[in-house]
C-alpha positions in Angstrom: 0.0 0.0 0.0 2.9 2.4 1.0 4.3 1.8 -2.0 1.4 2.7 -4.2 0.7 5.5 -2.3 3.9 6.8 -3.0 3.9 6.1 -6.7 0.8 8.6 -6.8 2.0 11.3 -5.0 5.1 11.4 -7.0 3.0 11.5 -10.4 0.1 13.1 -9.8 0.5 15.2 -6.7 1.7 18.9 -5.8 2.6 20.1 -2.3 -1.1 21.5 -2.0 -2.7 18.2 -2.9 -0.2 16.6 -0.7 -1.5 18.8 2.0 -5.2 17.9 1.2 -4.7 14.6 0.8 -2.8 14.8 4.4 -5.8 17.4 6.0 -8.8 15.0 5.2 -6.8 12.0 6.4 -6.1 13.2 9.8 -9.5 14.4 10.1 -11.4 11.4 9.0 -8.7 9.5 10.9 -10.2 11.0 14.4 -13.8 10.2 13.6 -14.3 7.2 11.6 -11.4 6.4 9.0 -9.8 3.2 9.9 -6.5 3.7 7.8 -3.6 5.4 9.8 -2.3 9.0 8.6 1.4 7.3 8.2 0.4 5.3 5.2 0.2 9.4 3.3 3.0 10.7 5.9 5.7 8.4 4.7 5.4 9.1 1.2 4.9 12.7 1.0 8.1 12.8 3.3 9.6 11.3 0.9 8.8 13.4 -1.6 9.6 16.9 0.0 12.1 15.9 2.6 12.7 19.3 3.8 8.9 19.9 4.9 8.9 16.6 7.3 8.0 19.1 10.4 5.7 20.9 8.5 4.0 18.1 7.7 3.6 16.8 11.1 2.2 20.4 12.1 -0.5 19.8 10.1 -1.2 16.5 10.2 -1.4 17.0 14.1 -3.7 20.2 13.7 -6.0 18.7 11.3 -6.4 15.6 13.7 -6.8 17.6 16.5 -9.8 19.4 14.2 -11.1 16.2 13.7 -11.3 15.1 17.8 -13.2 18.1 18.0 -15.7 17.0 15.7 -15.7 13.0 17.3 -16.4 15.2 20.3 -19.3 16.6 19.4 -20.8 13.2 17.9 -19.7 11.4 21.3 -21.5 14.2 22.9 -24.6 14.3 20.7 -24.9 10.6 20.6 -24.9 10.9 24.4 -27.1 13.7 24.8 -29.6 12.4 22.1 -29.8 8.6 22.6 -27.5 7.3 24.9 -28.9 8.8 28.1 -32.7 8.0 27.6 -31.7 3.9 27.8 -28.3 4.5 30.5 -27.3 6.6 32.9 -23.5 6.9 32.3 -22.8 10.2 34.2 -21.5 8.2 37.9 -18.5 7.3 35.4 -18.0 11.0 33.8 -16.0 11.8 37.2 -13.4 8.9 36.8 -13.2 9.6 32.7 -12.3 13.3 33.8 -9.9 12.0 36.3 -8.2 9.8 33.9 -9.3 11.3 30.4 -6.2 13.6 29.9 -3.6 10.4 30.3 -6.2 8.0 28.0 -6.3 11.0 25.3 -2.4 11.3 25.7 -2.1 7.5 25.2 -4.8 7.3 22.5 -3.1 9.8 20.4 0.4 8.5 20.9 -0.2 4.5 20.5 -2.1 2.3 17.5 -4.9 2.8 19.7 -8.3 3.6 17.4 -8.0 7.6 18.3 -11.8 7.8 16.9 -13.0 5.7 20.3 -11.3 7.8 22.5 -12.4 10.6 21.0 -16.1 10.0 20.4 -15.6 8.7 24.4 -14.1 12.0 25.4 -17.9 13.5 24.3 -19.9 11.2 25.8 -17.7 11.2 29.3 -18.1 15.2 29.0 -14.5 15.7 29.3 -13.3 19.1 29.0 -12.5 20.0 25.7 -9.3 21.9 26.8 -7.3 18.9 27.7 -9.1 17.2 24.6 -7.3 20.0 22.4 -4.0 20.3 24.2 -3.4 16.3 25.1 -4.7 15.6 21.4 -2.7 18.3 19.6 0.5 16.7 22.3 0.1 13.3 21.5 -1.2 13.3 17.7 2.2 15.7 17.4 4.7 13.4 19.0 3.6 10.8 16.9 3.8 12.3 13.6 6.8 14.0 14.1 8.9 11.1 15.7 7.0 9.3 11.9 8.3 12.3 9.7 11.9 12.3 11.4 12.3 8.7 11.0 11.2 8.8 7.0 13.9 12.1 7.0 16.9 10.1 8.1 16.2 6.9 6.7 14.4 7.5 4.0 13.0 4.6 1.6 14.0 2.1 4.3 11.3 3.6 6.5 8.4 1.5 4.4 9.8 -1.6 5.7 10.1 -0.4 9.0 6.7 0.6 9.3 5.7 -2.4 7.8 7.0 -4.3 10.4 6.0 -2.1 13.2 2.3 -1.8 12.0 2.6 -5.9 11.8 3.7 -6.1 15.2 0.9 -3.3 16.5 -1.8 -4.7 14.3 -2.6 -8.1 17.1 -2.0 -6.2 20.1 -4.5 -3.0 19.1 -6.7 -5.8 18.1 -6.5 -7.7 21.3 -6.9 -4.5 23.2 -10.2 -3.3 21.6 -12.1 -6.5 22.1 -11.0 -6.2 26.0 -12.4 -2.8 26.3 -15.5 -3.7 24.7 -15.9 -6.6 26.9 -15.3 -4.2 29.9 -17.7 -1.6 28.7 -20.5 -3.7 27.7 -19.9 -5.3 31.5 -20.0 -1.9 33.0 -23.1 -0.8 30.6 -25.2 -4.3 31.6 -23.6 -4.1 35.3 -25.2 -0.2 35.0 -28.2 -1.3 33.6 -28.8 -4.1 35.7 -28.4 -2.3 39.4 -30.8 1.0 37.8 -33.9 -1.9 36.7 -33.3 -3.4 40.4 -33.6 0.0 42.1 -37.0 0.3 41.0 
């Protein structure tokens, strides 16, 4: 895939496109799109090697945009449906407690940064650490991405290879546990309000 990719953006892409291309990536990428920015990151790198921290700058900003946006739809969804069937809020305290650290980790790791962002709205967590611990973490990430694809170059597409390999099981492995443990806290929530009345 990394390889096509970059095959494109050498024929058919500018340094605006690039930057499109990148913007609605990292967006999508915090909402719903299931493909990592890297797989665009690494070849446009390649291809203007002297704009790798520019192009983690907005790669970060424009996923930052987007947790904003799986804020609102975590809130909404909340707000709209959620509430009428569960009563969630006696865990908004511990999210809020927590929430900075799990946004930091969500935007550094493989973690799906969609779930933790769309959870950030439903939790209520205060969009200020949201922004800075996204805009933080998403940052790190890219950067440490573009820096690697600056010094190695090429090389870095079997790297990442590998590395996404190796993350691929373990972000796997860790979803289905947290959606065990959310579904036992949602029927264990459930369960204790129908027995109260």
């Amino acid at each position: 895939m990394l390889k096509r990719k970059i095959h494109i953006l050498e024929s058919y892409a500018n340094e605006k496109l690039i930057a499109v291309y990148i913007s609605i990536f990292a967006i999508t990428e915090s909402i719903f799109n299931p493909f990592p920015v890297e797989i665009l990151l690494i070849p446009a790198v390649l291809k203007y090697r002297k704009k790798y921290i520019k192009i983690a700058i907005l790669a970060a900003l424009m996923s930052t945009f987007g947790a904003l946006i799986g804020y609102m739809i975590g809130f909404y969804l909340d707000e709209l449906m959620l509430s009428k069937f569960i009563d969630l809020s006696i865990y908004q305290s511990m999210y809020q407690r927590y929430g900075s650290l799990i946004i930091l980790i969500g935007a550094i790791t493989p973690f799906p940064f969609k779930i933790v962002t769309i959870a950030s709205g439903i939790f209520k967590m205060d969009l200020f650490y949201l922004v800075i611990y996204s805009l933080i973490g998403r940052y790190l990430r890219y950067q440490i991405i573009t820096l690697l694809t600056y010094h190695l170059g090429p090389k870095m597409i079997d790297l990442y290879k590998k590395i996404d390999q190796n993350t691929k099981l373990f972000t796997k492995i860790f979803i289905v546990i947290s959606i065990i443990f959310i579904a036992l806290i949602i029927y264990y929530t459930y369960w204790t309000q129908k027995n109260a009345f």
